[in-house]
C-alpha positions in Angstrom: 173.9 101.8 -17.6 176.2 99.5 -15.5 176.4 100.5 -11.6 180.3 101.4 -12.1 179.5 103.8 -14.7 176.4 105.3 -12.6 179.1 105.8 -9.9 182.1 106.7 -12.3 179.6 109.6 -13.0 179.6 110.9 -9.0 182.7 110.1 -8.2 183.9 113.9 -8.2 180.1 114.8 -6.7 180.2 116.0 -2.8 177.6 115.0 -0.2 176.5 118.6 -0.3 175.7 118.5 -4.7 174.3 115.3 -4.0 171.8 116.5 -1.7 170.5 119.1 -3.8 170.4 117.1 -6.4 168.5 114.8 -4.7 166.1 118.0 -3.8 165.2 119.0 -7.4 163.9 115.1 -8.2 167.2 113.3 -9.2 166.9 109.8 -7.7 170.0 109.0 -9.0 171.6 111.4 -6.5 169.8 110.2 -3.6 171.2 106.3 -4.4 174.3 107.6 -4.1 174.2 109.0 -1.0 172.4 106.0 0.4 175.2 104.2 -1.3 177.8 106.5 0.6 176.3 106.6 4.4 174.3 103.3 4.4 177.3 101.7 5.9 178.1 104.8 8.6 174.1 105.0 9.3 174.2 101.2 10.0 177.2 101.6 12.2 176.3 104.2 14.1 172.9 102.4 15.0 174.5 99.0 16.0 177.0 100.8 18.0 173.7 102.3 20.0 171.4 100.0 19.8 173.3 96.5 20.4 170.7 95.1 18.3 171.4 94.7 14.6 167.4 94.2 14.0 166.7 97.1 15.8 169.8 98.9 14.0 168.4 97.7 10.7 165.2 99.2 11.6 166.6 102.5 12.7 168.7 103.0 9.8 166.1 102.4 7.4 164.1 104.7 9.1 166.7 107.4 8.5 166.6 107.2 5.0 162.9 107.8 5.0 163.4 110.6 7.2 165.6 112.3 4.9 163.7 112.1 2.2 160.8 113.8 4.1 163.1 116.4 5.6 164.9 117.2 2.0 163.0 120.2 1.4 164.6 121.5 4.7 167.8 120.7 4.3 170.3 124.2 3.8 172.6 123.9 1.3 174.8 126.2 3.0 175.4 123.7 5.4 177.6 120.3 5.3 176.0 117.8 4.5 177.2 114.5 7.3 176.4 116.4 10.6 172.4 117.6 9.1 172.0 114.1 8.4 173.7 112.4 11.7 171.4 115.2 13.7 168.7 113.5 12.0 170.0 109.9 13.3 170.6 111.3 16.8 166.9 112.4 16.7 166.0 109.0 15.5 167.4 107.5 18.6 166.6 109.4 21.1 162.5 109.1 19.6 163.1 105.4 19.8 164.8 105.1 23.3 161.9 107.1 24.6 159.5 105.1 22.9 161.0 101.9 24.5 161.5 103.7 27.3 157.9 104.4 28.0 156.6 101.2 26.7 158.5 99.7 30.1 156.8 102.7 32.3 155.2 101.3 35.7 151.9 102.8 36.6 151.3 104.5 39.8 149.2 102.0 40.9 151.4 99.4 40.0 154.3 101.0 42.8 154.8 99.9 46.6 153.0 101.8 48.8 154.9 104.1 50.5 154.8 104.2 54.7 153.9 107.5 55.7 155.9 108.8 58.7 154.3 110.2 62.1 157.5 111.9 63.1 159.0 114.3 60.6 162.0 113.8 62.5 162.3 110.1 61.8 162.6 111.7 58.0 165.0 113.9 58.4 167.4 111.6 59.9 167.4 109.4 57.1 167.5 112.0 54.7 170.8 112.7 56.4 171.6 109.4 56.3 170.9 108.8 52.6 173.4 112.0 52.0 176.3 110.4 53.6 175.5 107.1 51.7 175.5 109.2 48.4 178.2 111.1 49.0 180.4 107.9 49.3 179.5 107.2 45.2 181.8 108.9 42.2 180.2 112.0 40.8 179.7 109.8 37.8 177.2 107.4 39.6 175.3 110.1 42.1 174.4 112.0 38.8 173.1 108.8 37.2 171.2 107.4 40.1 169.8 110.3 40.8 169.0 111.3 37.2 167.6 108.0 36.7 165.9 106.8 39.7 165.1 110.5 41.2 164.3 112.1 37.9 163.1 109.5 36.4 165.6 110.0 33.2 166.1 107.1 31.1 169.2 105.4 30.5 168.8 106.5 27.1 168.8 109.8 27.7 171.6 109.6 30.2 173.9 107.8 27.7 173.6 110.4 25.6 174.5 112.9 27.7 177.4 110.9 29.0 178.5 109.7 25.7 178.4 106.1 27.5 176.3 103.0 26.0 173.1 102.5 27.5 174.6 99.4 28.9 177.3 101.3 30.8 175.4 103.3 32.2 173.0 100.1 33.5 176.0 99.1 35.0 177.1 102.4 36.6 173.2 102.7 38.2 173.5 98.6 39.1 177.0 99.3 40.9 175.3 102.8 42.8 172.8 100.6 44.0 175.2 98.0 45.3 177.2 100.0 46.6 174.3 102.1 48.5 173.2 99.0 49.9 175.9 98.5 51.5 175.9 101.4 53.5 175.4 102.5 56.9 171.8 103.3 56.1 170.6 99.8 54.6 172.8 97.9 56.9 170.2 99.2 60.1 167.6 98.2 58.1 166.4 100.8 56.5 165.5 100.2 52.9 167.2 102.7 50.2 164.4 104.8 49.0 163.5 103.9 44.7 163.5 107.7 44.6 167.0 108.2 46.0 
């Protein structure tokens, strides 16, 4: 049978039929669908991922999900935002996974100078307040989700609705602009931890 008659033949068929379809055995359905959000899935990856390898991967990745999760899938239920929960999933496993693959040991981390004078502490805690309070809302909560909490930008993106690489930038400008202040300029190093 010639593609445009296989697709003549679903034309009329929504996402939803299609799916269940697809769950009773008819491969036919599933091609169709592939067909239909291939080019979504794909763009929704590259958007995230900035990487068309690593979008090609995640995107074919999604299809094999879906197939494993068909049986779970509630016909109820509209079909897109099922399957672009599973995508969402699918990148969040994978920023985590590169996210970890980057982690830094403990023993791999400058020592830390411990303090005689509790004092001497407190002060700079004070100090590191007033050097945080002269950042945006925006770049406290992601330098101190990132480099306090040891969220990854990832996760933080997603949260935001930013690109990882926006939020990079956000931390990188924190940072900067933390160094800068009163606190670095006596000499004081700004804490990783912040």
């Amino acid at each position: 049978m010639p593609t445009w008659a296989h697709r003549d033949e679903f034309a009329e068929v929504t996402d939803e039929r299609l799916m269940e379809r697809y769950v009773t055995g008819d491969m036919g359905a599933f091609e169709e669908l592939f067909r239909r959000y291939e080019p979504r899935a794909y763009a929704y990856f590259i958007k995230r991922a900035h990487s068309s390898d690593r979008a090609e991967d995640l995107y074919q990745e999604l299809f094999l999900r879906v197939h494993r999760a068909r049986d779970a899938y509630d016909k109820e239920r509209t079909f897109a935002p099922w399957f672009f929960r599973i995508a969402h999933r699918l990148l969040v496993d994978d920023e985590r996974r590169a996210y970890r693959s980057h982690e830094v040991s403990i023993g791999d981390r400058e020592p830390v100078a411990v303090r005689d004078n509790p004092a001497d502490d407190l002060g700079d805690r004070q100090e590191l307040g007033r050097a945080l309070d002269t950042l945006s809302a925006e770049e406290r909560y992601v330098l101190l989700s990132a480099k306090g909490q040891g969220v990854g930008y990832a996760e933080i993106a997603i949260r935001l609705g930013k690109s990882v690489d926006a939020v990079k930038k956000i931390a990188s400008r924190a940072m900067l602009r933390l160094r800068a202040s009163p606190l670095h300029a006596t000499g004081k190093r700004v804490p990783h931890s912040v």
